[in-house]
N, C-alpha and C positions, 0 to 999 in steps of 0.2 A: 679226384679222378682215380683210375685203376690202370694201376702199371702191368703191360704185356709182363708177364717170366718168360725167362727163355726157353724155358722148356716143353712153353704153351704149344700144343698142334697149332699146326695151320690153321683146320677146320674151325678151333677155337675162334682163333682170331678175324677169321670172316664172319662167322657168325656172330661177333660181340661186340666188333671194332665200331668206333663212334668218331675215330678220324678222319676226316676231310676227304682224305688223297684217297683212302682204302673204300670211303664209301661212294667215291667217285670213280673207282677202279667198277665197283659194284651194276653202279646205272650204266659203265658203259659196255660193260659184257654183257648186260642182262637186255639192254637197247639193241646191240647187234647179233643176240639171239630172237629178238623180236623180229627185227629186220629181215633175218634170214629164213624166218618164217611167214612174211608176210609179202616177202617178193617169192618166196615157194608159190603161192597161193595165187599170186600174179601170172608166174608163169603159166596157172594152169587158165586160169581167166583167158588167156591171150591166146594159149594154144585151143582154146574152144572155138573162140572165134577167129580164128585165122581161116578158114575156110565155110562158103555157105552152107545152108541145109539139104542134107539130102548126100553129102558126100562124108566120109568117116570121120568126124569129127565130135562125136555126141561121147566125149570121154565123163563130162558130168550130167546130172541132170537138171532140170528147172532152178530146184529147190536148192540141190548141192550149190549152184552157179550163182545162186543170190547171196549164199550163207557165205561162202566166198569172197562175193565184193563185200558184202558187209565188212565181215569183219577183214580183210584185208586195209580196206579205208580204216577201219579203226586203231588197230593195229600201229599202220602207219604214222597216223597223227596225231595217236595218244599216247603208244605204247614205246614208238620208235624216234621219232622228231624232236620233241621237247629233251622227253629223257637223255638221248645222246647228245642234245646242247649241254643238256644240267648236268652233265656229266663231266665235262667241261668244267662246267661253272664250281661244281663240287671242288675240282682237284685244284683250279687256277685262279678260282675270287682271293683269297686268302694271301696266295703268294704275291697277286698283282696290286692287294692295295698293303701289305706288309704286317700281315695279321700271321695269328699263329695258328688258329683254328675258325669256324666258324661260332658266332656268338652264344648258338644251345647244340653243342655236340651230339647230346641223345635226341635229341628232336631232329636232327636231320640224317641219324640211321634208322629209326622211326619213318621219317617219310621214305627212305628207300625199303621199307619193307612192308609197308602200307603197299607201295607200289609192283612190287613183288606179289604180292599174296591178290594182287585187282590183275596181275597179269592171268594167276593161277587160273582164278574164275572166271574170265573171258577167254583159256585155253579149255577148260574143263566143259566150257557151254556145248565146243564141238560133241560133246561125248552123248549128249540130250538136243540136239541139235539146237545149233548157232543162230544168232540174231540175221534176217534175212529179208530185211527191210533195206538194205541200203546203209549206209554209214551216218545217216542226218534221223532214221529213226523214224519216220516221217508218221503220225496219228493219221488214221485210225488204223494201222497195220499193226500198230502195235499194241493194239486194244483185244484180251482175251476174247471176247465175241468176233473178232473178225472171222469171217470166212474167206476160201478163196485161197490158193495156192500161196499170194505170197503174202499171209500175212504170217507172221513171226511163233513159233514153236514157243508154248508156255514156258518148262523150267529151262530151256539154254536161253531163253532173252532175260529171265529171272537171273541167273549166274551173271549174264553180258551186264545185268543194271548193279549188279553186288558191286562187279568190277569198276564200273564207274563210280560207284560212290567211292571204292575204297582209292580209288584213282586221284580223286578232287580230295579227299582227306588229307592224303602223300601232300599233294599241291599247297595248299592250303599251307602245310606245317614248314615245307620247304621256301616258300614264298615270304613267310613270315622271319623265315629265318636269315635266305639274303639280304630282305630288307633290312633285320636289325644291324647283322654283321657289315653293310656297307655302308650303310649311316652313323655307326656307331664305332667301328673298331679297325679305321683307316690308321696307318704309321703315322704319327708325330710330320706334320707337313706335306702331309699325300689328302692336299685339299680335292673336291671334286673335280678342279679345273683340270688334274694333271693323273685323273685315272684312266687308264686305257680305253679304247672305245667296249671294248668285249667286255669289261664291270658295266660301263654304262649301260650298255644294252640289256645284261641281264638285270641291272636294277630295273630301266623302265618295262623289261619284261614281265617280271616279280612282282609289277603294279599291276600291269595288266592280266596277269593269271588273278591277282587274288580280288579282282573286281569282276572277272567274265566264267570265272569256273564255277562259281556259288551261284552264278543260274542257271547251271546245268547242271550243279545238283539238286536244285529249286523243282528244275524240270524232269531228273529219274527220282524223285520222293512222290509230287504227284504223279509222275506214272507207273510206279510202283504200284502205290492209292489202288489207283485205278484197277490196273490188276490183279492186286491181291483181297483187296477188302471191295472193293465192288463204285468204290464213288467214279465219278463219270467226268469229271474233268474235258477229257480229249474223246468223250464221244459225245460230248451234246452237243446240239447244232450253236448254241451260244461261245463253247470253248473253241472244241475241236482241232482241225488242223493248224488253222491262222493260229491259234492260242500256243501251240506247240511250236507253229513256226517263229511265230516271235521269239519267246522264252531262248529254245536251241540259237538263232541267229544271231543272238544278243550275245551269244559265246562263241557262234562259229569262226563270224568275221574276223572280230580282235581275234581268237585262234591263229587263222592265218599269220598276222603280225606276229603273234608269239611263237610259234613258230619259226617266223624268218631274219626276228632281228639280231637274235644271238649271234646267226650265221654272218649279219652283217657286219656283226661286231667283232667275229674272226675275220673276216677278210680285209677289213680298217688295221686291224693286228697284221696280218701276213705282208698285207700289199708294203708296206715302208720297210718292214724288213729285209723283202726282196727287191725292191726299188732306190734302197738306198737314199729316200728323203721321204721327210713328215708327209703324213696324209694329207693331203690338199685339203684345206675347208673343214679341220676334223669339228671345230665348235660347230659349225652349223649341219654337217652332220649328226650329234648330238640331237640340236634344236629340231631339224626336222624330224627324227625318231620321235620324239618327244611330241611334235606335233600330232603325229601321224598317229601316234598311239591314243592320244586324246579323240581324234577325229574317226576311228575306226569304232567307236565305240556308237557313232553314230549315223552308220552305212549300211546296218543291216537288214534293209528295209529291200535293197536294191535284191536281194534273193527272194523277193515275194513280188514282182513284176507282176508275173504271169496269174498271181492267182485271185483280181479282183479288187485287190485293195483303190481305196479312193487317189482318183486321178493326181492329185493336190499333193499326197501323199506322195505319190511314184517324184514327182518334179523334186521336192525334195531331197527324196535320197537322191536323186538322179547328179543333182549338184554338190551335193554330199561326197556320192563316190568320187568325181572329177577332183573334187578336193584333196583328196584323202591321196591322190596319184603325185600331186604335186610336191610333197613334202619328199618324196620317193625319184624326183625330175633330180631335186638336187643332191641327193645322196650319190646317185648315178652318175650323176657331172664331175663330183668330187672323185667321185674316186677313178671315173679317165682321166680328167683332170692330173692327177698323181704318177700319170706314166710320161706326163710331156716333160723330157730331157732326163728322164730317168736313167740307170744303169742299172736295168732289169736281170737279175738273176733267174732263169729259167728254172728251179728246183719244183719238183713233184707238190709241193704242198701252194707255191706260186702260178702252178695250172691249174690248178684247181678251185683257188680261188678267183683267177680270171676267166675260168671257164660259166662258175658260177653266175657274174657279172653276167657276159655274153649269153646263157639262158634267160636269165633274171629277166632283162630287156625285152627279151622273145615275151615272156610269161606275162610284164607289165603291159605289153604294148597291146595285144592279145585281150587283157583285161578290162582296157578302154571300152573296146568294142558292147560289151555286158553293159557299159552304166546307159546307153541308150536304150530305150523302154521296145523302141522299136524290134532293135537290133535282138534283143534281151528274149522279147516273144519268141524271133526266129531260129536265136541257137540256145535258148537255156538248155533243154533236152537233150541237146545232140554232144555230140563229138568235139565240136568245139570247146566249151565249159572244161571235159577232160583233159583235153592236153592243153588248155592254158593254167587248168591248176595243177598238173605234172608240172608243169614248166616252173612255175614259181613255187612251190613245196617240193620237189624231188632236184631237178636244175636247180631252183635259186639258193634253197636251202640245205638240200643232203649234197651236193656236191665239197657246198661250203667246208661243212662239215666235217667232212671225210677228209677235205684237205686241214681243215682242224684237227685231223686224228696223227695227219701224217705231221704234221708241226709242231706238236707235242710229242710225239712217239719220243724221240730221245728225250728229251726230260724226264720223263716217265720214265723210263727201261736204261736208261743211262745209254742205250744201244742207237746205232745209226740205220736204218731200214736202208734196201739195194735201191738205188736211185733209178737204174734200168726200169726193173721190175714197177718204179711205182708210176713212171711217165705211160708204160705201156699201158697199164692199170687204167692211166688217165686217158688215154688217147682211146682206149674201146668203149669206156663211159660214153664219153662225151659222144663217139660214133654211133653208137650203141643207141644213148639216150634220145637222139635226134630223129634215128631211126626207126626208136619207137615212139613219139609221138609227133612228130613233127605231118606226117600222114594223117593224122587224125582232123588236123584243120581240114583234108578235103574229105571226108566225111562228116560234116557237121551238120548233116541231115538225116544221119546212122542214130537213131535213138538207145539215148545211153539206158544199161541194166538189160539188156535183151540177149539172151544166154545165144542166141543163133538168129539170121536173115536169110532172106530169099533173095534179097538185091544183088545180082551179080557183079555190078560195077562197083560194089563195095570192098568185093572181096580182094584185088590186088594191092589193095592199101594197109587192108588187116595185114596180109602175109605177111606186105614190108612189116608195118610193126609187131608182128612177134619175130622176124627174125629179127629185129632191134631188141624185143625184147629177152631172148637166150643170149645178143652179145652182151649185154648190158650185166645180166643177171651174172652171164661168167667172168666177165670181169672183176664180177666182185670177190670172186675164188682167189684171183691176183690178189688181192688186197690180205685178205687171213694169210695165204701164204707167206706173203711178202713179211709182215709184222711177225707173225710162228717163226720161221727160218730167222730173222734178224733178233728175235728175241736170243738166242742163244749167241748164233754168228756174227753177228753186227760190230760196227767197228766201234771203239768206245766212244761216245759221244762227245765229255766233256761240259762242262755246265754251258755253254754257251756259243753250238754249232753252229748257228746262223746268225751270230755278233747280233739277237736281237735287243731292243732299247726298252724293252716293257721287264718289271720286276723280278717276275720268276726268274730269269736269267742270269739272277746273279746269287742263286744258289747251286749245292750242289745236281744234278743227276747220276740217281731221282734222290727229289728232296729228301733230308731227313725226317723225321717222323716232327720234330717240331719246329721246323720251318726255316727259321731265324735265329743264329745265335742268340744273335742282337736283334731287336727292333728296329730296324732302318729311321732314319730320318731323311726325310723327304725336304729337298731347301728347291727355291727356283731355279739353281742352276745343276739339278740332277733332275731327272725327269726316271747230354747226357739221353739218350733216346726210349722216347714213351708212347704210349700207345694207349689211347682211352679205350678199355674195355666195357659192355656192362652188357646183360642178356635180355633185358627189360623192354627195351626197343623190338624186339623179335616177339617177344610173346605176345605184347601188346597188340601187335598188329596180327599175329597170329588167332589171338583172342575176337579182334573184331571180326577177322575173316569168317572160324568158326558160327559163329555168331548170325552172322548175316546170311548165314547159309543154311541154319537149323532155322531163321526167321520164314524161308519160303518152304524149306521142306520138313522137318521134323520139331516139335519142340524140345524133343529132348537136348540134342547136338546144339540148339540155342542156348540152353540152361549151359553146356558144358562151357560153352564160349563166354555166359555169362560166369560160372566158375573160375575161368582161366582169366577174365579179363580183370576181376578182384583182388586177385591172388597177383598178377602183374604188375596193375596198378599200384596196389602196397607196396609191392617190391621196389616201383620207382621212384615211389613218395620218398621209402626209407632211405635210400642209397644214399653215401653222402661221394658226392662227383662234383666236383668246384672245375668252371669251365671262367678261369683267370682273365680279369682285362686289363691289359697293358694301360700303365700310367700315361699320361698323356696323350692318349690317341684322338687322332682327328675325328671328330665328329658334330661339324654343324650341320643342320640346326637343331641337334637337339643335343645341344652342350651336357644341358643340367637335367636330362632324360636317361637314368636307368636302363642299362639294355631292356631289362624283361617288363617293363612296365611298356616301355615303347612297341614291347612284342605282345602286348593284351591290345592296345590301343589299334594296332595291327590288325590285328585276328578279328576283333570288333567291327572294324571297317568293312572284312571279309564277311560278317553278320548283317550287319545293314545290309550288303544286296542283297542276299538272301532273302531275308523278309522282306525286302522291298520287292522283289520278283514275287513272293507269295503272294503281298498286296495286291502286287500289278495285276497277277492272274484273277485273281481276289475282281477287282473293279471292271476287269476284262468281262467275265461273261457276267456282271450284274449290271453292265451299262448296256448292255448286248440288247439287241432286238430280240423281245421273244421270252425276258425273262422276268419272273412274278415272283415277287421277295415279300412274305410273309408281314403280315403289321405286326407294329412293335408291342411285343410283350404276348403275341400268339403262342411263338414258339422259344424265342430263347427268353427266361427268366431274367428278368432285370434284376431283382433284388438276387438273384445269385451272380451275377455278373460285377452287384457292385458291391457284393460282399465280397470276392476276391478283389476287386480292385482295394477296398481300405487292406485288404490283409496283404497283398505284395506291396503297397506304398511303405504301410508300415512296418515291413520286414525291411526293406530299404533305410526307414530310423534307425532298428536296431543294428545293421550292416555297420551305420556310418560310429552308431554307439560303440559298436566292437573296438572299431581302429581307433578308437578314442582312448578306449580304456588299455587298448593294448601300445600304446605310444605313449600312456602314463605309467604302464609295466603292471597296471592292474591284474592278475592273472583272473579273478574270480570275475570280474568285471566281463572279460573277455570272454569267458565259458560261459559266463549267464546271457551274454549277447548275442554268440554261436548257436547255441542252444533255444534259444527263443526265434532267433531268426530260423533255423530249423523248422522247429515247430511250425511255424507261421507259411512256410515254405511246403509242408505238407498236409496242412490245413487245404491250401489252396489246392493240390492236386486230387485230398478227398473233395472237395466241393467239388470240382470238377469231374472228377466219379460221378458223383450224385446227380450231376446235371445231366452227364451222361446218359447215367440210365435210364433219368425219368423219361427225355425224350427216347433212348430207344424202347423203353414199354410203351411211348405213347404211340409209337411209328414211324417217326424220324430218326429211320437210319441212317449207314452208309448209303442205301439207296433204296430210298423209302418211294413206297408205292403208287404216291402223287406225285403227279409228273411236275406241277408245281414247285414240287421240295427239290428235287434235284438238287437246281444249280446250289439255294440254300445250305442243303444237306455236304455236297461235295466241298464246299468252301471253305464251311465253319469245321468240319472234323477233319479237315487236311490242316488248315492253319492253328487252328486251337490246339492239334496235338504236337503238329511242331514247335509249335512254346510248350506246350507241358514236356517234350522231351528235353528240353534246354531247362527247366525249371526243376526235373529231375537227376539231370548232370550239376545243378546248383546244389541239389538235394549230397548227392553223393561227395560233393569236394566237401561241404561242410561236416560230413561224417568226419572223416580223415581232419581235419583242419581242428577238431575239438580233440579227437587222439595224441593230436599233435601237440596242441595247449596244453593237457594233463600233465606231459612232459616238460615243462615248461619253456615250449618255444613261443615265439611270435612276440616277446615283449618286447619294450621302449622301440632302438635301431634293428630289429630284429621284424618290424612288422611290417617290412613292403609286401608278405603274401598275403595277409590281412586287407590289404590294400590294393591288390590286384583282385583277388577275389571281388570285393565290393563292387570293382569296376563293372565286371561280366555281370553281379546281380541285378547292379541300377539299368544294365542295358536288358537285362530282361525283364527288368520291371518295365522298362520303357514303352518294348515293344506292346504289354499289354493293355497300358495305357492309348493307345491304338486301336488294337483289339475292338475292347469295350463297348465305344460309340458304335465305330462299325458293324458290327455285331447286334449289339443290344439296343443301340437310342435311335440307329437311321433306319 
């Protein structure tokens, strides 16, 4: 690792730092700079419609007023909700289960600058105008031929999809990374049983990002596709909307949970500290998260009521969602539950948390109503839908949150924030919040996304909620004040101002830079200053941004990104950065599991859905009514088909020959099994060229001129190229991996990257063993 000098700038050290606390300091300024810009955009939403047409109200237009909600929804629930959880989770996983840092330091300043640079491109889209479909993206609006006011501006929905992908990249790496570090690098006796609710949550949240975000990347690759190169995916009557509506809901729902259980898992933390006894019911709070999380993965059915799907269908999710309410009945119970004979301390971060609660309920209760098919026809559209998912993502969750902000403030700042200041703060939210959506229930006949109305008994309901919505918004002025002023003024805090019972509290504030003198030991009956630098993590993700952005608009500025991301990459290969694991840390069940082998295993997992959403789309419009699939051996070549298949089988020999020879310290062994593997690995993407071209000289484009080929044409070169770009990433680590061998690394104890490596090849060999049939033999 790379020790701070003292003499390092600041700037240095934000730009380099790969510490815990500092890259959580990062998400959470960069999260309430988002915030502050996405309730700006609100306000202006709100002040449009606060009065009908025809009277001075026409401050935006159409167009502006969709670009608006779009990305404001976006904003909110990608750029602003998670992030200010992880933000959190960044500064406080570590301390609460007695770790020093998280398990790959550069890979989690990495994902905040992945995230960072997805924020750039979904602020930069405004500048070519903004995605203006709505926050769900909804096909065919988003499809280059759309006509018609609101279908979405080419290069700013091009920028708004960069941002996305570089969005779920961040996720993805940060997902992998809580995973390892909580299963792997708990203090000596900090069994699961006895981790705070707020790790638990973000563990099963971190399951659920890296199982629902990879098909929402699944879902901006092919509509990318579509976009850019012309295949048709979400414009054929075979794909289309339903196709998009799946894929996206299959992310959205779990979302919401991801979302809101962090927040649950703060307020499980705040409530016993201001209460003065254990959470009521905390394991089976646990249990139902845990449920819940499982079962939301399969409710997303119930957002496609309205649009046709088979009857049989609807009953399902219908029971589904009911379901999914129940594990939520007793989370709710537990924790009023928690107040009976309590001795409640009223502090600003303990309103906020029961305030949450008292929304939450509104927003659950609210929710019910939606899993009826009937009910579901009448309000999806309206007013309704809006402020019961305000209620539960703004009330249930950023309330949490903020009172998360205010609970950690001293630990963090070592400072005490004005208590006045922060209950006022609290008391105009909550008025504020209530204000502005609680009126929207009796407009649930107000069809949402419509910039202005003619209905005049609409209009005294909008009023109240926008002036809900200015109390609301300036309350949150109180809040920067409150925390600005208290940063310098504040009383000193002391490590442990609210005598709470969870780990971090029994360090200094704010911690020092590494953590723990000592490693804590955790038993049943408890319950020198460095600074990892490295610059590698910045370019990196700087390099993809680049990159992704000369892909739509120039190739030059691609090549430079390709440039930059070489030149990174080397750089991080090189670096020698040892991110230390504490001897004896707790980690069942994977005792005799390697961090970083556990974090391929991971990341893989996060692969499987992916291609499994490709497939699904894949079977989607080829079982479709309507669709004529070529007989076998018209168009795609068998014998090319099963000539890459022996040639990735058998680069998968030479893979396992490598770690063979490099576990017997072979060095030539290993270079001649790198190297063949190699080979064999770029054999297959020439054949794949070649196959290419024939059909596109034969006619079989991206969208070749029989209407027959389409669906064909759309399937095979969206899925065939996203294995060849994974097969080309395979390409480039074994570059590196044989520069590395010449050197003589990777032999005997020295070859778990040998080892990791194989793993990623056999899974892409896998996938194409998949492929193949479907493709070439059915």
């Amino acid at each position: 690792m790379h020790e701070a000098s003292a003499t390092s700038p600041a700037w240095k050290r934000w730009l380099t730092t790969t510490n815990h606390k500092d890259v959580g300091i990062l998400y959470l300024v960069t999260s309430l700079i988002f915030f502050v810009t996405a309730g700006v955009m609100a306000l202006f939403i709100r002040t449009q419609l606060a009065v009908p047409r025809g009277t001075s109200n026409s401050i935006v237009t159409q167009s502006q007023y969709t670009q608006l909600v779009t990305t404001h929804g976006l904003l909110m629930i990608l750029w602003f909700l998670s992030p200010f959880a992880f933000a959190f989770a960044n500064y406080f996983i570590p301390l609460q289960i007695g770790a020093r840092d998280l398990a790959f330091p550069r890979l989690n300043s990495m994902s905040y600058w992945f995230y960072f640079f997805s924020g750039i491109a979904m602020g930069l889209s405004f500048l070519i105008g903004a995605p203006n479909t709505g926050w769900t993206l909804y096909a065919p609006l988003t499809d280059r031929g759309c006509g018609g006011t609101l279908c979405t501006a080419l290069g700013g929905f091009d920028l708004g999809a960069i941002g996305l992908v570089l969005m779920v990249t961040s996720i993805t790496m940060s997902s992998v990374n809580f995973i390892v570090t909580i299963l792997k690098m708990r203090a000596p006796g900090m069994k699961l049983k006895f981790m705070p609710l707020f790790s638990w949550t973000v563990l099963i949240t971190v399951f659920m990002m890296l199982y629902a975000f990879p098909s929402l990347l699944a879902g901006a690759l092919i509509l990318f596709a579509d976009r850019n190169l012309g295949t048709q995916y979400f414009s054929l009557p075979q794909g289309g909307f339903l196709l998009w509506a799946n894929i996206f809901w299959f992310f959205g729902h779990p979302e919401v949970y991801i979302v809101l259980f962090p927040a649950i898992g703060l307020v499980g933390d705040i409530l016993p500290t201001f209460t003065r006894r254990p959470l009521y019911g905390a394991k089976y709070i646990v249990m139902s998260i845990a449920a819940a999380a499982v079962i939301s993965f399969i409710v997303w059915g119930h957002h496609m009521f309205v649009t046709g799907v088979n009857p049989l269908v609807t009953k399902i999710f219908t029971v589904s969602t009911v379901a999914v309410s129940l594990p939520f009945d007793v989370m709710t119970i537990a924790m009023i539950e928690s107040f009976v004979k309590a001795k409640i301390k009223l502090k600003t971060p303990a309103l906020f948390a029961i305030g949450s609660i008292a929304l939450f309920i509104i927003g659950g209760i609210t929710g019910v109503f939606l899993a009826s098919v009937a009910l579901d026809h009448d309000l999806r559209g309206g007013y309704w839908v809006v402020a019961h998912f305000h209620y539960v993502m703004v009330g249930g969750s950023a309330m949490a949150l903020i009172g998360g902000l205010y609970y950690w403030y001293p630990k963090v700042t070592g400072r005490m924030f004005n208590e006045r200041i922060g209950k006022t703060h609290f008391a105009l939210s909550f008025i504020g919040f209530n204000l502005l959506y609680f009126p929207m229930f009796f407009v649930s006949d107000m069809p949402r996304r419509i910039f202005t109305y003619d209905v005049t008994a609409w209009a005294p309901w909008n009023e109240l909620a926008t002036l809900g919505a200015f109390i609301f918004g300036g309350a949150q002025l109180l809040l920067f004040l409150n925390l600005r002023r208290s940063l310098k003024t504040g009383a000193v805090a002391g490590s442990n101002p609210w005598n709470g019972h969870t780990l971090e509290w029994s360090v200094p504030s704010p911690p020092p830079a590494y953590d723990f003198e000592q490693i804590p030991r955790i038993t049943d009956d408890t319950h020198t200053t460095m600074s990892h630098l490295s610059q590698w993590p910045l370019l990196i993700a700087a390099a993809a941004f680049v990159f992704l952005v000369g892909a739509v608009f120039t190739i030059i500025i691609a090549l430079v990104g390709v440039a930059l991301g070489v030149y990174a990459l080397y750089g991080y290969g090189r670096e020698r950065f040892v991110a230390e694991e504490e001897p004896g840390a707790e980690s069942w069940p994977f005792n005799n599991v390697p961090k970083l082998k556990l974090g391929v295993w991971v990341f893989l997992g996060s692969e499987v859905i992916f291609f499994s959403v490709l497939l699904g789309a894949y079977l989607f419009v080829r079982t479709n009514v309507g669709t004529t699939w070529p007989q076998v051996d018209s168009v795609f070549n068998i014998d090319r088909g099963f000539l890459n298949t022996i040639i990735l089988l058998t680069s998968s020999l030479t893979a396992v020959l490598g770690l063979s020879f490099a576990n017997a310290g072979s060095k030539n062994g290993l270079l001649a099994s790198l190297i063949t593997t190699l080979a064999l690995g770029a054999g297959f993407l020439i054949n794949k060229g070649l196959e290419w071209r024939e059909l596109f000289s034969s006619g079989f484009t991206f969208n070749p001129a029989s209407t027959n080929l389409k669906v064909p044409a759309t399937t095979y070169f969206i899925t065939t190229g996203a294995h060849g770009i994974h097969v080309f990433a395979g390409l480039v680590m074994m570059v590196y991996l044989i520069s590395m061998t010449l050197k003589g690394h990777y032999l005997k104890e020295d070859s778990t990257t040998i080892e990791h490596f194989g793993l990623y090849w056999h899974f892409v060999d896998i996938v194409w063993i998949f492929l193949f049939p479907l493709f070439y033999l059915l």
